[in-house]
C-alpha positions in Angstrom: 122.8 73.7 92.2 119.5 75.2 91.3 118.1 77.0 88.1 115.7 79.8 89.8 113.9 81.1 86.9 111.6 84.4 88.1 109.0 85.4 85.7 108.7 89.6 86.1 105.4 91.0 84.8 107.2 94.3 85.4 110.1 94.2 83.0 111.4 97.5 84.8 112.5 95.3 87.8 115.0 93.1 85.9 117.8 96.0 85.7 117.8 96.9 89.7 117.8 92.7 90.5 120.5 92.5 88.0 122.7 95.2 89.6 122.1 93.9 93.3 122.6 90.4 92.4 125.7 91.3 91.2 126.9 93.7 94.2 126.4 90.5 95.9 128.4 88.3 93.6 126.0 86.4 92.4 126.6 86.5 88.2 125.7 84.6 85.4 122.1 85.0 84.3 120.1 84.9 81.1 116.8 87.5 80.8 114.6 87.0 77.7 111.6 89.2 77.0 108.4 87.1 77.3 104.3 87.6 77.6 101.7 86.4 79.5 98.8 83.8 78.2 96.1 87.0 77.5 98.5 88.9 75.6 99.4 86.6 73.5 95.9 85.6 72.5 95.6 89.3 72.5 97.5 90.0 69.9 96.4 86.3 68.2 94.1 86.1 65.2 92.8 82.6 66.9 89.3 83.8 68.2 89.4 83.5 72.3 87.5 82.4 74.3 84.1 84.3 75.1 85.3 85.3 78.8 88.6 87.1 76.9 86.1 89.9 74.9 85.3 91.3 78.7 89.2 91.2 79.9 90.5 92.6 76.7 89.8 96.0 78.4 91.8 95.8 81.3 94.6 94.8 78.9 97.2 97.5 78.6 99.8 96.0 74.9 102.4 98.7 75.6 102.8 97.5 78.9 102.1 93.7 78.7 105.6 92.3 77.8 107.6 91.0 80.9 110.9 89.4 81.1 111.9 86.1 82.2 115.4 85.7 84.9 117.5 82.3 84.6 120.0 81.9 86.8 121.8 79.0 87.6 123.0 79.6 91.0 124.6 77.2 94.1 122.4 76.3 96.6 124.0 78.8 99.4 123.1 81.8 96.8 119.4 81.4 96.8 118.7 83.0 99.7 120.1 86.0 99.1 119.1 86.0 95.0 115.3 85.7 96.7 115.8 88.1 99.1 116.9 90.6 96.3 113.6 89.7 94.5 111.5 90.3 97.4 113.3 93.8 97.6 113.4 95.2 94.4 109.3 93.6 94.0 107.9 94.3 97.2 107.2 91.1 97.8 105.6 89.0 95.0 102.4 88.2 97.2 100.8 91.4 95.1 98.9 90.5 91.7 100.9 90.3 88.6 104.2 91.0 90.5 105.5 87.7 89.4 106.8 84.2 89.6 109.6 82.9 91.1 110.8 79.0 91.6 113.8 76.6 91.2 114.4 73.4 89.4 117.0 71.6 90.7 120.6 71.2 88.6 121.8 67.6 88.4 124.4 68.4 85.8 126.1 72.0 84.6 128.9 73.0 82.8 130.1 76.1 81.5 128.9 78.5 84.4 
């Protein structure tokens, strides 16, 4: 088994993977809302970094929270959970489209 974990900058994309991950019977994951490093030190009363006063501009708060896919899923289903990804994404070789990767499972129960 593997955990694939995909880290969506785009929160909008979760419900659509969701839905299609499901019409292929693939069930069982966990989303929780998340944000990247800049927002956080964004919204941080820590000063940042000098380089950070020049990016703060390009930073967009009401659109800067993402959401974070776990899904513990048997090795034959990755494929088709990527595939999905790559769909709904458009590929995630685009900036800030998102993460994806696996950690293997050496013990579940539960699922």
């Amino acid at each position: 088994m593997q955990l694939l974990v995909f880290i969506a900058s785009n929160a909008d994309v979760i419900s659509p993977i969701l839905k299609d991950l499901m019409e292929r019977g693939i069930h069982g994951g966990t989303v929780i809302e998340c944000e990247g490093m800049l927002q956080a030190l964004y919204e941080s009363s820590v000063e940042p970094p000098p380089l950070f006063g020049s990016l703060r501009q390009f930073l967009r708060p009401e659109s800067a929270k993402g959401k974070i896919l776990f899904l513990a899923l048997h090795d034959e289903q990755f494929e088709a959970a990527r595939a999905v990804i790559h769909n709904v994404c458009g590929g995630l070789d685009k900036p800030n489209s998102g993460v994806l990767f696996t950690l293997p499972i050496g013990y579940a129960e539960g699922i």
